[in-house]
C-alpha positions as CSV (number, residue, x, y, z in Angstrom):
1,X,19.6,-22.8,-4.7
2,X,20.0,-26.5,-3.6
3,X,18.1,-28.2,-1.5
4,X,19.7,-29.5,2.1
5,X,17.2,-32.6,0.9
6,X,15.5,-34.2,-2.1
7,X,11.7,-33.6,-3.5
8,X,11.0,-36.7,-2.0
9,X,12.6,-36.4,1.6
10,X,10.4,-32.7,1.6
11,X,7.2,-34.5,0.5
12,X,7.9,-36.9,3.1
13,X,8.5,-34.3,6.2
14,X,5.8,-32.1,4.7
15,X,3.4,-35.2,5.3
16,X,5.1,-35.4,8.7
17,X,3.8,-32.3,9.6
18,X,0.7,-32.6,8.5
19,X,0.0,-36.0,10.4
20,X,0.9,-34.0,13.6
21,X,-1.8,-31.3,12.8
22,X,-4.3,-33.2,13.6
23,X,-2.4,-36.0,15.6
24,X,-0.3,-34.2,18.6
25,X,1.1,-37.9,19.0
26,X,3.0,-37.5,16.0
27,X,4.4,-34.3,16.5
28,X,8.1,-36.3,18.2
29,X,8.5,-37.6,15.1
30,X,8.0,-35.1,12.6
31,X,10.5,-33.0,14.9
32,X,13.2,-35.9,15.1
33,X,12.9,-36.6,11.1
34,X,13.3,-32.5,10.3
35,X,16.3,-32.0,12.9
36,X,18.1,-35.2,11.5
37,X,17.7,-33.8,7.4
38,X,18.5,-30.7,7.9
39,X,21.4,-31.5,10.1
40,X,21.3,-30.9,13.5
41,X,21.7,-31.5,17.2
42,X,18.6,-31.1,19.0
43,X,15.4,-29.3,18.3
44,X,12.5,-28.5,20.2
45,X,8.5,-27.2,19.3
46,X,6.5,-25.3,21.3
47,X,3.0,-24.3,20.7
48,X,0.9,-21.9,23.5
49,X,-2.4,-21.0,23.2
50,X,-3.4,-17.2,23.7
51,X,-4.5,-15.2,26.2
52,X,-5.3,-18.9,27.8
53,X,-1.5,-19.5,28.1
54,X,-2.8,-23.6,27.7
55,X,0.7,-25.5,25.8
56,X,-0.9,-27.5,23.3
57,X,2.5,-28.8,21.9
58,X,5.8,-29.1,23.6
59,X,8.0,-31.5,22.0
60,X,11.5,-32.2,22.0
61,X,14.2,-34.0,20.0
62,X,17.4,-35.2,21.2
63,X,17.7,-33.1,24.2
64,X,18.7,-35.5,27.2
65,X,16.0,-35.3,30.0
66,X,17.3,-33.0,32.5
67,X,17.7,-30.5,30.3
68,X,13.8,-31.0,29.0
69,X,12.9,-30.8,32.3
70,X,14.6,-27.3,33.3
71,X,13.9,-25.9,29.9
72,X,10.7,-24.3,30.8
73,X,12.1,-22.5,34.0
74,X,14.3,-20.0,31.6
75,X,11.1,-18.6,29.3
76,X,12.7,-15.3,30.3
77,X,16.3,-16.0,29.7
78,X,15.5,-17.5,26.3
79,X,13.4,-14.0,25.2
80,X,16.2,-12.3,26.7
81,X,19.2,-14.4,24.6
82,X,17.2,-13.2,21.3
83,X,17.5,-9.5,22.0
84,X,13.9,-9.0,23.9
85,X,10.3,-8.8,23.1
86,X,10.8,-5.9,20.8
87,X,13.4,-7.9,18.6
88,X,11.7,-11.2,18.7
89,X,8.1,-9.9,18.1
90,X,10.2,-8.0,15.0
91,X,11.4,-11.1,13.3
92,X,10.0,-12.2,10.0
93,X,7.4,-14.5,10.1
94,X,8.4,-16.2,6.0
95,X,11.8,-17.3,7.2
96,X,14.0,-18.7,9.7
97,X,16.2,-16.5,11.8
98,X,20.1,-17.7,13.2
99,X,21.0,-16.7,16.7
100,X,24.2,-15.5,15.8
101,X,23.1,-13.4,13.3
102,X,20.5,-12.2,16.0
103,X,22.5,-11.9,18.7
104,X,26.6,-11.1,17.5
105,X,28.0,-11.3,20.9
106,X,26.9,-14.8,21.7
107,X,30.1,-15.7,22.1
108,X,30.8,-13.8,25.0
109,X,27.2,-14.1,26.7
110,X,26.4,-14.5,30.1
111,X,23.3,-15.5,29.3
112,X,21.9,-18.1,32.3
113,X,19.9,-20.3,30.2
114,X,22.6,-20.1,27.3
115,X,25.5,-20.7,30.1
116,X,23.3,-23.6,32.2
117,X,21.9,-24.9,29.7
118,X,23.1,-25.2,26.1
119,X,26.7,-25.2,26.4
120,X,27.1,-28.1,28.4
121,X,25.2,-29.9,25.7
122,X,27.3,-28.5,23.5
123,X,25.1,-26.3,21.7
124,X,26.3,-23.1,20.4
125,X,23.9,-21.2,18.3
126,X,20.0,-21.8,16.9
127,X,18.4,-21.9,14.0
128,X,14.3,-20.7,15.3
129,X,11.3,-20.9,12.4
130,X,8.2,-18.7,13.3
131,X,5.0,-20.9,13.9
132,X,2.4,-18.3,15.4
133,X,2.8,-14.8,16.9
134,X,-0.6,-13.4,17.4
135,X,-3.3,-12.6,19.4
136,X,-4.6,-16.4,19.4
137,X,-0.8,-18.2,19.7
138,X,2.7,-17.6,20.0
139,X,5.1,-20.8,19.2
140,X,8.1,-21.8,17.3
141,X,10.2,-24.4,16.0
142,X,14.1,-24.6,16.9
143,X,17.0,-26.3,15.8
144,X,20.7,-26.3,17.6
145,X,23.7,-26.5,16.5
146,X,26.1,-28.4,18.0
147,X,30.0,-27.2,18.4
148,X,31.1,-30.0,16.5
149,X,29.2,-29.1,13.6
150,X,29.6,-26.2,10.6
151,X,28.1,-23.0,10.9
152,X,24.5,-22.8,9.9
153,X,24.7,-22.9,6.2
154,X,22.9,-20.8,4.1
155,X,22.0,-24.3,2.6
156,X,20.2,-25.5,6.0
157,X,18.3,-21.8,6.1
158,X,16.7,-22.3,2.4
159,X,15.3,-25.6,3.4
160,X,13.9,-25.2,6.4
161,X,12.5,-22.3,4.7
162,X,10.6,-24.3,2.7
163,X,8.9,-26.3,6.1
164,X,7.7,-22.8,7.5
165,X,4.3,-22.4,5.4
166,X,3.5,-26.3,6.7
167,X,4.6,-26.1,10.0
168,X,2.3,-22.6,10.3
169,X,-0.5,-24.0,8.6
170,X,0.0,-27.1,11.2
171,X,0.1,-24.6,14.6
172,X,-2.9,-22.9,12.7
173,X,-5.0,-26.8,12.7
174,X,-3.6,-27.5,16.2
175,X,-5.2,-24.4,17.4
176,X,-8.5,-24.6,16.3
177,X,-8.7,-28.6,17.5
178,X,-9.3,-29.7,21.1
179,X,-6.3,-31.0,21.2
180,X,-7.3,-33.0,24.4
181,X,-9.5,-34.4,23.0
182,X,-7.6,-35.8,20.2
183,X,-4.7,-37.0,22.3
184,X,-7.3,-39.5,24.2
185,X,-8.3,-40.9,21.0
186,X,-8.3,-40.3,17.3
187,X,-9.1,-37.1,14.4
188,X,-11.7,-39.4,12.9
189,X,-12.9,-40.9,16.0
190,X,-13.0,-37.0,17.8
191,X,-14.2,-35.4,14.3
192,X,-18.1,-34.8,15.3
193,X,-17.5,-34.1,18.8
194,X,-15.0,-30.8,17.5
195,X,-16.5,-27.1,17.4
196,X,-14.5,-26.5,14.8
197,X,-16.0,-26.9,11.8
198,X,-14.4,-29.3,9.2
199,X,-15.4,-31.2,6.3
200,X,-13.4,-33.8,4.8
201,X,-13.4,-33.6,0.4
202,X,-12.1,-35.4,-2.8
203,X,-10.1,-33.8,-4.9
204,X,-12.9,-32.2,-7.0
205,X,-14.4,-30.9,-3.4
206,X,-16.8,-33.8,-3.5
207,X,-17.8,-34.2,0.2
208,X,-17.2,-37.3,2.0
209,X,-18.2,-36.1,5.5
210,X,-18.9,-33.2,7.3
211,X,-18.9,-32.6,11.1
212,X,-22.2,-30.8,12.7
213,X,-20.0,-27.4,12.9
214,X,-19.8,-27.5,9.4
215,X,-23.4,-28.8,8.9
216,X,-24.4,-25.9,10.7
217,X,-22.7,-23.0,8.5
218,X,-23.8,-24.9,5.1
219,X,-27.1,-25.0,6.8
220,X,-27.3,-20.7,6.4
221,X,-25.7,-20.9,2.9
222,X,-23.6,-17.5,4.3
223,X,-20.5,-19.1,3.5
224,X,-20.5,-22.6,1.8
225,X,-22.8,-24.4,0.0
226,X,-23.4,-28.3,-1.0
227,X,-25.1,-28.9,-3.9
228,X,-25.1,-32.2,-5.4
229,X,-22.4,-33.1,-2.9
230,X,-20.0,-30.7,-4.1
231,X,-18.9,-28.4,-1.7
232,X,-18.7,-24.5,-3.5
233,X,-18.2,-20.9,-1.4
234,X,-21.2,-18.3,-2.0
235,X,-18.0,-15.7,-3.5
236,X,-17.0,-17.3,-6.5
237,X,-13.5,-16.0,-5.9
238,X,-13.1,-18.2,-2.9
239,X,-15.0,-20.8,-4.2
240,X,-12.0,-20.8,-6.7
241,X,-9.5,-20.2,-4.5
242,X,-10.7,-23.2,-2.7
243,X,-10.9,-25.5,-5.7
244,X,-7.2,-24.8,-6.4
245,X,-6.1,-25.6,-3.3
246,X,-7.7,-29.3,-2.6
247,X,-6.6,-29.8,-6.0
248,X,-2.7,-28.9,-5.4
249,X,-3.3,-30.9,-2.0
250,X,-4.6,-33.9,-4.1
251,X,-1.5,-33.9,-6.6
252,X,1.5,-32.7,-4.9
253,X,1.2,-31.3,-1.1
254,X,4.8,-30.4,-0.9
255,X,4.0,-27.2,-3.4
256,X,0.8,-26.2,-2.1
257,X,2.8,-23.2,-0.2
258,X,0.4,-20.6,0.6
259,X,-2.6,-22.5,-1.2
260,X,-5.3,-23.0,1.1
261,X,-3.2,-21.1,3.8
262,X,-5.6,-18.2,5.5
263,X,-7.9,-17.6,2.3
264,X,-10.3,-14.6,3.7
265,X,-13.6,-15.0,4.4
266,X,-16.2,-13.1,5.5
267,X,-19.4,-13.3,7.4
268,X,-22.2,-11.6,7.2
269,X,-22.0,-10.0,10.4
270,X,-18.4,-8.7,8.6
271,X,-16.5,-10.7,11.0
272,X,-13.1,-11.8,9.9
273,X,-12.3,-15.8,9.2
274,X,-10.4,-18.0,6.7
275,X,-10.7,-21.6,5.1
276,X,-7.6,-23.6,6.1
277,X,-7.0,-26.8,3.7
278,X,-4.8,-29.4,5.4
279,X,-3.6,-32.5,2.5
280,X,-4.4,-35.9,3.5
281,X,-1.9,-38.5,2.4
282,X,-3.7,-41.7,1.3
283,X,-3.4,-43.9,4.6
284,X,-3.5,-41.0,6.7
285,X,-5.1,-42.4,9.8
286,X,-8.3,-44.0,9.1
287,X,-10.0,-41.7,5.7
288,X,-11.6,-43.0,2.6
289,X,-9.3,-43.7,0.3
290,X,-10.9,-41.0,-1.7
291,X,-10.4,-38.1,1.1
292,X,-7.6,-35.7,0.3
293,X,-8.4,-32.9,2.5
294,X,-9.8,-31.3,5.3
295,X,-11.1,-27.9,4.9
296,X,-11.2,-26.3,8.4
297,X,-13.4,-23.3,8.8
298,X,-11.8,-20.4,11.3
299,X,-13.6,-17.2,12.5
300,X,-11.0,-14.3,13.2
301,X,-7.8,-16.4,12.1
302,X,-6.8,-14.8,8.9
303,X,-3.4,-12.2,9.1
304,X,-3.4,-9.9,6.3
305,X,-1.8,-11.1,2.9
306,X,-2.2,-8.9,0.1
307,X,-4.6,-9.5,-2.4
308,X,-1.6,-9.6,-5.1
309,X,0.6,-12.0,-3.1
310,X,-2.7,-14.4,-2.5
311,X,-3.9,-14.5,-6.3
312,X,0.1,-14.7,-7.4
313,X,0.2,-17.9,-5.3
314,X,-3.1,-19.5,-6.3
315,X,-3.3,-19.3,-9.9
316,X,0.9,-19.4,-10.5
317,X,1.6,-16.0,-11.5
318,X,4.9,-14.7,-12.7
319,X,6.2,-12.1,-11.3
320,X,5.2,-9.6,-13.8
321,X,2.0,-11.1,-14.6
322,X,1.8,-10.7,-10.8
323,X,2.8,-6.4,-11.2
324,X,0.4,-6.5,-13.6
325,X,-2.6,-7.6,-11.9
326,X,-2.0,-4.8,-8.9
327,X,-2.0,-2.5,-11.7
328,X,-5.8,-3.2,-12.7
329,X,-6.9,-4.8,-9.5
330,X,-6.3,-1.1,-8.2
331,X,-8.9,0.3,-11.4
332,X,-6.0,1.3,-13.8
333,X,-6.3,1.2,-17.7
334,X,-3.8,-0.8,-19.7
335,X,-2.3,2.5,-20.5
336,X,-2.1,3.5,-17.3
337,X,-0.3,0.3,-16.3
338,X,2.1,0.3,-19.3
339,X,2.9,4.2,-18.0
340,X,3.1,3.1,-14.4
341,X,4.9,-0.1,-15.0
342,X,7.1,0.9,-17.9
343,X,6.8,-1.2,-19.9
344,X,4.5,-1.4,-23.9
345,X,0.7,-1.8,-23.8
346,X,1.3,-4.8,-26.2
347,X,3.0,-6.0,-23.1
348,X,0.6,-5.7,-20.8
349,X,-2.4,-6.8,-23.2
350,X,-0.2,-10.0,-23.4
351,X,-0.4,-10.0,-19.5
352,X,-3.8,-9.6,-19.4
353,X,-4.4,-12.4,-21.8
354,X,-2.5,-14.9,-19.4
355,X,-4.3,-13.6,-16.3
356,X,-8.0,-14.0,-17.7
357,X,-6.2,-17.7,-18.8
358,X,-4.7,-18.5,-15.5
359,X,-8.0,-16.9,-13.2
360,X,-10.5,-17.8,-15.3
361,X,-12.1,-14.3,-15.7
362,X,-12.6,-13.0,-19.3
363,X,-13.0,-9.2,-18.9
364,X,-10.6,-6.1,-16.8
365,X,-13.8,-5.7,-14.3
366,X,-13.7,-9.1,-12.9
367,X,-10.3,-9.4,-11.9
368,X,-11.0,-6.1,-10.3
369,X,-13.5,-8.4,-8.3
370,X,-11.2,-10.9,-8.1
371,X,-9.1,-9.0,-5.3
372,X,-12.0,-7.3,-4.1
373,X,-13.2,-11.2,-3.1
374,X,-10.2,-12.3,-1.7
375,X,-8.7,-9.0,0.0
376,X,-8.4,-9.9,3.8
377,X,-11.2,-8.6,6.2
378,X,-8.9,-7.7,8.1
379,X,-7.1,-5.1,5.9
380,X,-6.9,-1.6,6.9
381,X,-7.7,-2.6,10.7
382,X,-5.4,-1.3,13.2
C-alpha cells in the first residue's frame, strides 16, 4: 500500500519522535509535524504514569486554548465516547483505531465532551494510536478530523501505522526518565543524575559513556559486560539481538520496527526486564558524533512478544522461514515440520539453511536456544 508520506518525511517524523523521548520540550513539535502529514485537524498526546497517576506528557496541536484547557475535565466522557473501559482496554495495541468505526452511532451522540467540545471545533471523528496500556502507563496519541475534510482514509491509517512502534518505544523512554528533571535542563546534562540505567554506543556497541546505573549492573557482569569497550550481553542471544539493533539504528532508524523494542532479559533473581535501544540522529542534542544510540536498561518493562515474532523481526525472516523456525524452536525434526507444515523436507532443509545464515547458529539445537534466550520472562504469567 502507499504511503500518506515519503521514506524521507517518515525518517524525518521518526527522528521527531525520538528527540522527544528523551526531550519532553520537543514533544509540540513532533505532534504538530505528524498531524500536518498525515492530514489532520488537531491532535493531542497524553502520557500518565501508573499507579502514580503523575502526567509526564500532555501536548496538544492546533486545538485553540479554551478547548485545551477544559479538555481534561471530560476523562470520563472521552472513555465513555469510545465504548467504555472494556472496549478501550480491548483495542489493539499494533494499530490505530477510528472512532467511527468504534463507535457507529457517533453521529447521533449525545455525548457531553463530543457535543461541548469537538463539534464546535468542528471535529467529527478520531483517529487514536495506542502508546502504553499497562500496569506502569496508560497514554495515547490522537488525531481529529475535521468536517471539512474526507473520511479517514485507509491511506492515513497505514501510515500512522507505521509511527506506532516509535511513538511506543518513545512513551516506553519517557517513562523510565525523570522527566522533571529533564525539562529543567538537558538528556546529556541530566544523564548521570538518572536511575535509569543508560549507556550511550557506536554502532559496533563501542561505549562512549555510561551513567552510574549502568556502571553498576556491568559492575555484577549478571546482565552486560564491557570488555575492551565493547558492550556484549552475558546470553549470546541478546547479546545478538542487541548488536542488530544499534546497527539498524545506526543505518536507517525508520525500519528498526520492533528492533531493540522490549528485547527480554532476565535477572538473576528471575525478575522480568528489557533492553530498549533508542537511535540517535547525528546532531541530536549535544552526543559524540560517533553516538548512535542509547541502550536503556528496564526491570519489569517487557509485554510478552513471542519468541517467533521477536527473532522474525531481528534477523528479517520471511514469513515461512519464520513457520519454520516455530517448528524446531518447539523440538520438532525436519520431518516433523515438513508433516506439520506441509510442505517437502527439501523445503524445509532449504529453510533451515537460511536461518543458521540469517542467526548465525550452525546446528537445529541452537536455534532451539535461540528462542529459549529471547522468550519473554514474562511468558506464561497470569
Amino acid at each position: 500500500m502507499r504511503s500518506a508520506f515519503s521514506m524521507a518525511q517518515l525518517s524525518e517524523l521518526i527522528g521527531l519522535i525520538y528527540d522527544a523521548a528523551i526531550d519532553p520540550a520537543r514533544w509540540p513539535v513532533a505532534i504538530e509535524e505528524m498531524r500536518i502529514a498525515l492530514g489532520f485537524g488537531t491532535a493531542a498526546i497524553r502520557l500518565q504514569a501508573l499507579p502514580s497517576g503523575e502526567v509526564l506528557v500532555n501536548v496538544t496541536s492546533n486545538i485553540p486554548q479554551p478547548y485545551v484547557d477544559r479538555m481534561a475535565s471530560y476523562g470520563a466522557e472521552i472513555v465513555e465516547l469510545w465504548g467504555g473501559m472494556a472496549v478501550v482496554g480491548s483495542l489493539p495495541m499494533d494499530r490505530p483505531a477510528v472512532l467511527s468505526q468504534v463507535n457507529p452511532n457517533l453521529d447521533t451522540t449525545t455525548n457531553r465532551y463530543f457535543v461541548e467540545c469537538g463539534k464546535p471545533q468542528g471535529m467529527i471523528d478520531s483517529l487514536a494510536l495506542p502508546l502504553a496500556r499497562d500496569g506502569r502507563g496508560l497514554g495515547s496519541l490522537s488525531f481529529s478530523r475535521h468536517v471539512d475534510a474526507a473520511p479517514i482514509s485507509d491511506l492515513q491509517i497505514e501510515a500512522a501505522r507505521l509511527l506506532i512502534p516509535h511513538l511506543q518505544r518513545a512513551a516506553t523512554i519517557n517513562r523510565l526518565l525523570d522527566m522533571a528533571a529533564i525539562a529543567r535542563s538537558t538528556f546529556q546534562t541530566v544523564l548521570d543524575t538518572l536511575t535509569a540505567p543508560i549507556l550511550l554506543t557506536t554502532a559496533d556497541l563501542h561505549v562512549v559513556h555510561a551513567n552510574p546505573a549502568a556502571q553498576d549492573i556491568v559492575a555484577t557482569g549478571e546482565l552486560l559486560n564491557i570488555r575492551n569497550g565493547v558492550l556484549s550481553a552475558r546470553v549470546a542471544a541478546v547479546s545478538s539481538a542487541l548488536a542488530v539493533a544499534v546497527s539498524q539504528a545506526a543505518q536507517d532508524e525508520s525500519a528498526i520496527d520492533r528492533k531493540g523494542l522490549g528485547v527480554p532479559i532476565r535477572w538473576r533473581d528471575g525478575s522480568a526486564g528489557a533492553l530498549h535501544v533508542l537511535p540517535l540522529r547525528p546532531g541530536r542534542g549535544a552526543f559524540d558524533a560517533s553516538v548512535v544510540a542509547a541502550v536503556f536498561v528496564a526491570r519489569a518493562d517487557t509485554p510478552f512478544v513471542a519468541p517467533t515474532a521477536l527473532v522474525a523481526a531481528l534477523f528479517g525472516l520471511t514469513p515461512a522461514e519464520a513457520r519454520v523456525f516455530e517448528q524446531i524452536a518447539a523440538g520438532r525434526t525436519v520431518e516433523e515440520t515438513s508433516d506439520a507444515l506441509n510442505i517437502g523436507r527439501s523445503t524445509v532443509r532449504t529453510h533451515l539453511l537460511r536461518l543458521f545464515e540469517k542467526t548465525g547458529v550452525r546446528r537445529q539445537a541452537e536455534l532451539v536456544q535461540l528462542a529459549a534466550s529471547l522468550a519473554s520472562p514474562m511468558a506464561g504469567v497470569a
